[in-house]
N, C-alpha and C positions, 0 to 999 in steps of 0.2 A: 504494500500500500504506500510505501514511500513516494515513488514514482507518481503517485496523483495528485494533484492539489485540490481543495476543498473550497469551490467556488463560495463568497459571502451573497453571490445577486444572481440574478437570471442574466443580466446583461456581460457578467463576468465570467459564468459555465461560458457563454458563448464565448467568450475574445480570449479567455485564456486556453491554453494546450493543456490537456489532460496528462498525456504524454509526453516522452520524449519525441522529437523528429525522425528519431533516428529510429526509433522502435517504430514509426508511424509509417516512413518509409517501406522497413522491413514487412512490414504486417501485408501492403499492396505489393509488395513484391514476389510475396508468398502466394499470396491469393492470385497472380497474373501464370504463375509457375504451373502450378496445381489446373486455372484452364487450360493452361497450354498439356500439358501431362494429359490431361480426361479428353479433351477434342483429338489429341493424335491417337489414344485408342479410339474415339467412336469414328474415327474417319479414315484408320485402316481398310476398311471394306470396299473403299475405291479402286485399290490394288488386289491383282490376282494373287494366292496362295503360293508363296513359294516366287516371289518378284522381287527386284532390287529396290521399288519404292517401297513396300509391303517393308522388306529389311531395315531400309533406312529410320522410315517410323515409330519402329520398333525399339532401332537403336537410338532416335532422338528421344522418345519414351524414357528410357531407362536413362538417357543424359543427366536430361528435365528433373526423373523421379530422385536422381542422388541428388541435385541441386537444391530441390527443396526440403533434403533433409539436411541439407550444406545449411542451409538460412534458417530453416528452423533450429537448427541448434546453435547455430550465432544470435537466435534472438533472446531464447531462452540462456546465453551467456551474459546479453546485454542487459534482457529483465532482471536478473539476481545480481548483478553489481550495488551496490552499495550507493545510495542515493548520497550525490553532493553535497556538506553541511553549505545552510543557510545563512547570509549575513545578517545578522541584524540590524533593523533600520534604525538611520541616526536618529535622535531625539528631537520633538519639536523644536522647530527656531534653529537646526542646526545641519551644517551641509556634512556629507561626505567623505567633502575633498579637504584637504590639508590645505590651510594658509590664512590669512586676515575673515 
């Protein structure tokens, strides 16, 4: 639960990122793999049994299907990292930055 922040308003769920970008990425990265993986078996059957297209599909199939176990477990290394400590925001009336 690290990784979420705790919106205070409706207008904030909206503008803030739940996530990281990077997780965010991954997740549509995943999910584009997995079409591509499930369309190249339903659309084997344009090729005759025992073809060079028929082969290739197969072997992009099994490409595709290690890749999405590649990203899947890069995500799942990403989600358990240890969430960045927070700064604390400066006190009323007071900046940031160091100087007058």
């Amino acid at each position: 639960m690290d990784k979420l922040t705790t919106p205070t308003s409706r207008t904030s769920a909206l503008s803030s990122p739940r996530f990281a970008a990077g997780l965010i990425g991954l997740h549509w990265l995943t999910l584009l793999l997995i079409a591509a993986v499930y369309a190249l078996m339903e659309f084997k059957g344009i090729y005759p049994k025992g073809s060079a297209g028929r082969e290739a599909m197969a072997q992009w199939h099994f490409t595709l299907g290690m890749t999405v176990l590649a990203v899947t477990a890069v995500r799942l290394l990403v989600a358990w990292q240890p969430a960045p400590a927070h700064r604390a925001a400066p006190a009323a009336g007071r900046s940031c930055w160091p100087g007058p």
